[in-house]
N, C-alpha and C positions, 0 to 999 in steps of 0.2 A: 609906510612910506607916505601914504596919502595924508594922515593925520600928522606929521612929520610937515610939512607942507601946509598944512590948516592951519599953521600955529602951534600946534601940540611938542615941545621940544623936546619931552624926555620919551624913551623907553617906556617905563612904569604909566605914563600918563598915556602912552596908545595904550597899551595892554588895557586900562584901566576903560578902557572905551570900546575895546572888544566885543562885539557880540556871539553869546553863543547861542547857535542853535539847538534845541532840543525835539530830536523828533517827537518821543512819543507823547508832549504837551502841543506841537506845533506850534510854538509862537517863538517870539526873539527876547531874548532874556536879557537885561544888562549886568556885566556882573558887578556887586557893591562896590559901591569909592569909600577909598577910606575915610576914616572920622573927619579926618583935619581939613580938609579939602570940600570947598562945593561942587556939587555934582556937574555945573556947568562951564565951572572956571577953565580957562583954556581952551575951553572946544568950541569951534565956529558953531553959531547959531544956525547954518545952512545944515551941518551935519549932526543934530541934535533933530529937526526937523526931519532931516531924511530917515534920519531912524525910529522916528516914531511912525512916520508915516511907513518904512518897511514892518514894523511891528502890524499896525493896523489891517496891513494889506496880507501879512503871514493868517492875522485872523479871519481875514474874510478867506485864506485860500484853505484854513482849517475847515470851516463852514463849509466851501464848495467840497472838499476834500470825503468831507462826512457825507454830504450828499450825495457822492456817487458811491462810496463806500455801500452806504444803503442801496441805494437805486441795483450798487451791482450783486448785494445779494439777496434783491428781489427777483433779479434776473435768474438768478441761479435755481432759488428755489422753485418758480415756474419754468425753469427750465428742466429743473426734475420730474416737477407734477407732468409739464409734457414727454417725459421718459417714460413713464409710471403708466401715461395711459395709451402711448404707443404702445409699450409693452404688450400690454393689455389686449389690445386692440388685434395684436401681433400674436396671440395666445389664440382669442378669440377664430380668426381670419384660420390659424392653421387646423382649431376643431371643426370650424365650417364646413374646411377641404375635404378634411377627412372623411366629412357627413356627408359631403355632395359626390365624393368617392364611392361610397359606400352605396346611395341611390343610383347612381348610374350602374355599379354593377348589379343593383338589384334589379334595375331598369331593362339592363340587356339580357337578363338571364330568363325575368318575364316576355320578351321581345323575343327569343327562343323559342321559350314554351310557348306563346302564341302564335309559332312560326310550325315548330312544329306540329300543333293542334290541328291547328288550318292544312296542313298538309293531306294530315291524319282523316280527316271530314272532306276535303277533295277526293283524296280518295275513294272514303265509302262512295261519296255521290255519283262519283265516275262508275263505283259498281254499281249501285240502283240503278243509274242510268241505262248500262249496259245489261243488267238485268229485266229493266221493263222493256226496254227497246226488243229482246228475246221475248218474253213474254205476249207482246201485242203482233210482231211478225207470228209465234205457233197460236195466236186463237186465231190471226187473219188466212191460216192457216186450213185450219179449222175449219171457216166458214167461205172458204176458196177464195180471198179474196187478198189483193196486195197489201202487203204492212204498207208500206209509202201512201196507197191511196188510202186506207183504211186510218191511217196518223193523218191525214190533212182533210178528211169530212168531217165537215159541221158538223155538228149533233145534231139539229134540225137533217138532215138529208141522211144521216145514219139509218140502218132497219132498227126498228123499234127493238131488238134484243139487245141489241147496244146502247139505248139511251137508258141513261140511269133510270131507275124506279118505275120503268118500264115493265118490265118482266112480274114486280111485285104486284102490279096493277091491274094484271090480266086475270082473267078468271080463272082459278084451277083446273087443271084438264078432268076431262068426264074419264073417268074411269076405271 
């Protein structure tokens, strides 16, 4: 219609001005005029113009087109590589667990047996204790004298048969 309007009177003479688009070249293609005919005759100089400059412009948008084409499977590809080492990471994080699993119950099971060790050794000591405490009341016994005062004299105020290496330093009895 447009061309129709340009001047262009027939049928045959729009078709002939037609452009097609071709995706997978991206650009605008005219299609041939025939032999007899110049390729300008009849078509306004404004839309001979316009079509070349939409050609021009289809090529720069091919150009941009490509560039993100790339650009977007640059993205993809790093977007794998960051899958790949999330993964990874995610493989990693759950042997960790598993490891830091595995020491904690070795942790608590040691933290037992140190629990009950220490019990085990409270106890003997609670018996020595209760067996020397026996022992120093029947020698305080012995030498009539109170456990309680007998546990709280000096060594110095002790009788010389109570202070250590006392007894070994006296001279054998005569007899």
């Amino acid at each position: 219609r447009l061309l129709g309007r340009a001047g262009v009177g027939s049928r045959s003479r729009a078709r002939a001005c037609e452009c097609a688009y071709s995706e997978r070249a991206m650009s605008l293609k005219l299609p041939p005029n025939p032999l007899d005919k110049d390729p300008g005759e009849n078509v306004a100089p404004i839309v001979v113009k316009s079509i070349q400059h939409l050609s021009t412009n289809f090529t720069y948008v091919k150009r941009w087109s490509d560039k993100q084409e790339e650009s977007l499977k640059l993205a993809h590809e790093h977007q794998k590589a960051l899958e790949q080492r999330l993964e990874s990471t995610d493989a990693s994080l759950r042997q960790t667990q598993a490891r830091l699993e595995d020491v904690a119950a070795h942790v608590q099971a040691v933290a037992e047996d140190r629990r009950s060790d220490l019990e085990s050794i409270t106890s003997c000591l609670d018996h020595l204790l209760r067996s020397t405490r026996s022992f120093v009341a029947r020698v305080a016994d012995a030498f009539d004298r109170d456990a309680a005062t007998f546990a709280d004299t000096p060594e110095e105020e002790a009788p010389p048969e109570f202070v250590s290496g006392a007894v070994d330093d006296a001279p054998p009895p005569a007899g």
